[in-house]
KOLVEX-87106 format. One line per field, with one value per residue: residue number from 1; residue in three letters; y, z, x of N, C-alpha, C, O in turn. Coordinates in Angstrom, 1 decimal, padded with zeros to 4 digits, always signed. Atoms other than C-alpha are relative to their C-alpha. Example, Ala and Ser with C-alpha at 12.3 -4.5 7.8 and 13.67 -1.06 7.14 Angstrom:
! KOLVEX-87106
seq: 1; 2
type: ALA; SER
n.c2: -001.2; -001.1
n.c3: +000.0; +000.0
n.c1: +000.9; -000.9
ca.c2: -004.5; -001.1
ca.c3: +007.8; +007.1
ca.c1: +012.3; +013.7
c.c2: +001.2; +001.1
c.c3: +000.0; +000.8
c.c1: +000.9; -000.8
o.c2: +001.2; +002.2
o.c3: +000.7; +000.9
o.c1: +001.9; -000.3
***
This chain:
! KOLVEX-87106
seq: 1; 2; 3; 4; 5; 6; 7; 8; 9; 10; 11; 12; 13; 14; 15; 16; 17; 18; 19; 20; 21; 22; 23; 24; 25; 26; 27; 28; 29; 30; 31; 32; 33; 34; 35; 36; 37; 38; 39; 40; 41; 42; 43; 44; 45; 46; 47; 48; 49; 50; 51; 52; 53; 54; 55; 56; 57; 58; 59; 60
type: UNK; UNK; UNK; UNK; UNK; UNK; UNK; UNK; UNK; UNK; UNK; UNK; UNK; UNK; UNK; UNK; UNK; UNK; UNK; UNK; UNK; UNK; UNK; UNK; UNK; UNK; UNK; UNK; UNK; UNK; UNK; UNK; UNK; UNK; UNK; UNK; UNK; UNK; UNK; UNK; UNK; UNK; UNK; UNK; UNK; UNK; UNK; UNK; UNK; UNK; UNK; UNK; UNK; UNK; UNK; UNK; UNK; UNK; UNK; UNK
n.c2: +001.0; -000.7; +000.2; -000.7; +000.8; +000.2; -001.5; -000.6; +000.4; -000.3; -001.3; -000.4; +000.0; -001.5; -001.2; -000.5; +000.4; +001.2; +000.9; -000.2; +001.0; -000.5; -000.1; +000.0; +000.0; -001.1; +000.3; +001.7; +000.0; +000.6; +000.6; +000.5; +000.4; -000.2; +000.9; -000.2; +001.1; -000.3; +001.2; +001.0; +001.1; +000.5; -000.8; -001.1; -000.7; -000.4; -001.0; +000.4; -001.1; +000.0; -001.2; +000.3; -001.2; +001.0; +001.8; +000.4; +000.9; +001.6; +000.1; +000.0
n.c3: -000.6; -001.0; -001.4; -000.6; -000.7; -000.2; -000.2; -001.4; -001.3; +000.1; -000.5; +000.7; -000.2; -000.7; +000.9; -000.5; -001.3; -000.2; +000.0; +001.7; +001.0; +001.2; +000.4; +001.2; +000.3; +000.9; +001.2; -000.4; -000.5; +000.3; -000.4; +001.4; +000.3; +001.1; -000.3; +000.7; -000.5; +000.8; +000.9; +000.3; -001.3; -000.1; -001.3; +000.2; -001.3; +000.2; -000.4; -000.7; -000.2; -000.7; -000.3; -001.4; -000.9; -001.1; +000.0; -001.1; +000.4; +000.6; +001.4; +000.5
n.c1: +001.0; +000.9; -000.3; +001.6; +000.8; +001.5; +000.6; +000.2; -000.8; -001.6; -000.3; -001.2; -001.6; -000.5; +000.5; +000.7; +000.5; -000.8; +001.2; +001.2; -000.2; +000.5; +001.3; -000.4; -001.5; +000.1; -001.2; -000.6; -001.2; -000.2; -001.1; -001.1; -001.3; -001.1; -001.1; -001.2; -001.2; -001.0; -000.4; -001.1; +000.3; +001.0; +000.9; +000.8; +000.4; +001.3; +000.8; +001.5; +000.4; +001.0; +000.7; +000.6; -000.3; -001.6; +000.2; -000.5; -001.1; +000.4; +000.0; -001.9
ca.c2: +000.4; +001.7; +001.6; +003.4; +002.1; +001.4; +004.6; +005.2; +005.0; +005.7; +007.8; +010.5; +010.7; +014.4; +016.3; +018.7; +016.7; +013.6; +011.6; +012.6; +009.8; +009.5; +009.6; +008.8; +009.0; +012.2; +011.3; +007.5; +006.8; +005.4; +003.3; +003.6; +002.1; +002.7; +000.4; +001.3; -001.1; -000.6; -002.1; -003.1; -004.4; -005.7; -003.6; -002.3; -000.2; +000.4; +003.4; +002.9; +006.5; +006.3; +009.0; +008.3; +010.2; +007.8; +004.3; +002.6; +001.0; -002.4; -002.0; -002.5
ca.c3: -002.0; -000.4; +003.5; +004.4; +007.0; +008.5; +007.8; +011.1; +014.7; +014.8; +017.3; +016.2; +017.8; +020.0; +016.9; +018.6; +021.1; +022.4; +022.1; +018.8; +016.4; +012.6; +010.7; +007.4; +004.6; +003.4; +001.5; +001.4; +002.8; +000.6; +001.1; -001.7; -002.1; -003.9; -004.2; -005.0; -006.1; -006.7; -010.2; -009.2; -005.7; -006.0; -002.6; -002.5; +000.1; +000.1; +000.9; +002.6; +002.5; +004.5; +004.9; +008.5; +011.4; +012.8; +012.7; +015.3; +016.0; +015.7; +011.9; +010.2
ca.c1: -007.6; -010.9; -010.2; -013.7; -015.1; -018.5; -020.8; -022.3; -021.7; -018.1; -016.7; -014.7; -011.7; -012.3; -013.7; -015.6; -017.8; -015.8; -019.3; -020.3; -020.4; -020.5; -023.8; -022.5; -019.7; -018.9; -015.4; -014.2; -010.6; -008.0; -004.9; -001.9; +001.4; +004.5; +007.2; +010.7; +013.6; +017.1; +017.9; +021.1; +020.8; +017.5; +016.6; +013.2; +011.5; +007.6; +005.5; +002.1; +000.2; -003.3; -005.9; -006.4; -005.6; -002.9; -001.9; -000.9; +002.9; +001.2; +000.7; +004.6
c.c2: +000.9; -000.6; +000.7; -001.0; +000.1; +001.7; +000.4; -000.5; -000.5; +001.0; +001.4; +001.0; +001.5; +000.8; +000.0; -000.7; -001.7; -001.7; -000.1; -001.7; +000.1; -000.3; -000.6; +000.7; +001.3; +000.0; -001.5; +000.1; -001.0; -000.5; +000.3; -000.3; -000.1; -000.8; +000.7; -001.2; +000.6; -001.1; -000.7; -000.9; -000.9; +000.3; +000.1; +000.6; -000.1; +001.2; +000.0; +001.8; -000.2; +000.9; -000.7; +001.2; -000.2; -001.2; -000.2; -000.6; -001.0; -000.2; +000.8; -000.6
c.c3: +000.9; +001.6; +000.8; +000.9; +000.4; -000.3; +000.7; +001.2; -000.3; +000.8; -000.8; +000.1; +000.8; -000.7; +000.6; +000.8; -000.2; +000.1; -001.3; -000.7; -001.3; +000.1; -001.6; -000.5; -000.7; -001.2; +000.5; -000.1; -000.7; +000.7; -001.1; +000.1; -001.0; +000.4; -001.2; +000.2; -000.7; -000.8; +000.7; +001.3; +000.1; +001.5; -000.3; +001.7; -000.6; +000.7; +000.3; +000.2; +000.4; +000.5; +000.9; +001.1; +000.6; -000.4; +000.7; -000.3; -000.3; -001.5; -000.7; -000.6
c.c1: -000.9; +000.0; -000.8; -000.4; -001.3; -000.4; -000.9; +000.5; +001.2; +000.4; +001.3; +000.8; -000.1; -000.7; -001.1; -000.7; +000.7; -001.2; -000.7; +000.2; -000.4; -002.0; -000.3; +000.8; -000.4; +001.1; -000.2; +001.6; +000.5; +001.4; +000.7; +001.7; +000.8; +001.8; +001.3; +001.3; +001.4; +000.5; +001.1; +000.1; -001.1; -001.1; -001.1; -000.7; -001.4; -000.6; -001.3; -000.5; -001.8; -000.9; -000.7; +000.8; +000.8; -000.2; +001.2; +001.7; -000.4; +000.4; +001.4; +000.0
o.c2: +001.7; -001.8; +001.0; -002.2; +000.9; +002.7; +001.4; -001.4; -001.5; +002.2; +001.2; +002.1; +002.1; +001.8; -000.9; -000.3; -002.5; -002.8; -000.8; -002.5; +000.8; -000.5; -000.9; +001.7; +001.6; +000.4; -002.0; +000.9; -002.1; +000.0; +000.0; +000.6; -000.7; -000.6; +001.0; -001.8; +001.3; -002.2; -002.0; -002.1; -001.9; -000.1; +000.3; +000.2; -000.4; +001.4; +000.0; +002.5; -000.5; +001.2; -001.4; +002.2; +000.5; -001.7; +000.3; -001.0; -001.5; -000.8; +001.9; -000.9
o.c3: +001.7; +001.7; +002.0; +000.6; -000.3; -000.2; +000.2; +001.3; -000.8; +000.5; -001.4; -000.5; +000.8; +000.0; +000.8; +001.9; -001.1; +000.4; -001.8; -000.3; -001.6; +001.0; -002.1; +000.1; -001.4; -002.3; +001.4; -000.9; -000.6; +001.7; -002.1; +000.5; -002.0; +001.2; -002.4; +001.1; -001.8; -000.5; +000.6; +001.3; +000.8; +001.9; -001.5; +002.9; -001.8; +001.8; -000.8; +001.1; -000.7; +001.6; +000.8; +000.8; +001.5; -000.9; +000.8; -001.4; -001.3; -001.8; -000.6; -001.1
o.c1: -000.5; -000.3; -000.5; -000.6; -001.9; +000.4; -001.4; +001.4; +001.5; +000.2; +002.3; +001.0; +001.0; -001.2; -001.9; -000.2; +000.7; -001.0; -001.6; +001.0; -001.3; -002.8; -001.4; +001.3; -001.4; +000.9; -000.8; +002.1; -000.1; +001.8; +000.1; +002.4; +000.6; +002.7; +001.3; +001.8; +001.5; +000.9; +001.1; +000.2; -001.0; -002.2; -001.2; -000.6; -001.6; -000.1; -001.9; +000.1; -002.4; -000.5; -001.7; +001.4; +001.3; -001.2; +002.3; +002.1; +000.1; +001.4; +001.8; +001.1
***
């Protein structure tokens, strides 16, 4: 899932001047998930992988 956000004004985050802001996209940021179940229990777990730079405790 594309998880790019706006493509300007965006601060970002320290890199190099703590004021800078984007300008526009140079890559776009995805989201992907991988779900695993155990046949016999019917468990499953999911994997959430996010090309960001953190995500907060909130998002669970």
């Amino acid at each position: 899932m594309d998880i790019t956000g706006p493509a300007a004004d965006v601060v970002m985050m320290g890199f190099a001047d703590p004021t800078e802001s984007t300008t526009g996209i140079l890559n776009r940021l995805y989201a992907r998930a991988f779900l695993i179940e155990d046949p016999d229990t019917n468990k499953r777990i999911v994997f959430v992988h996010c090309d960001l730079m953190g995500v907060m405790q909130l998002v669970h």
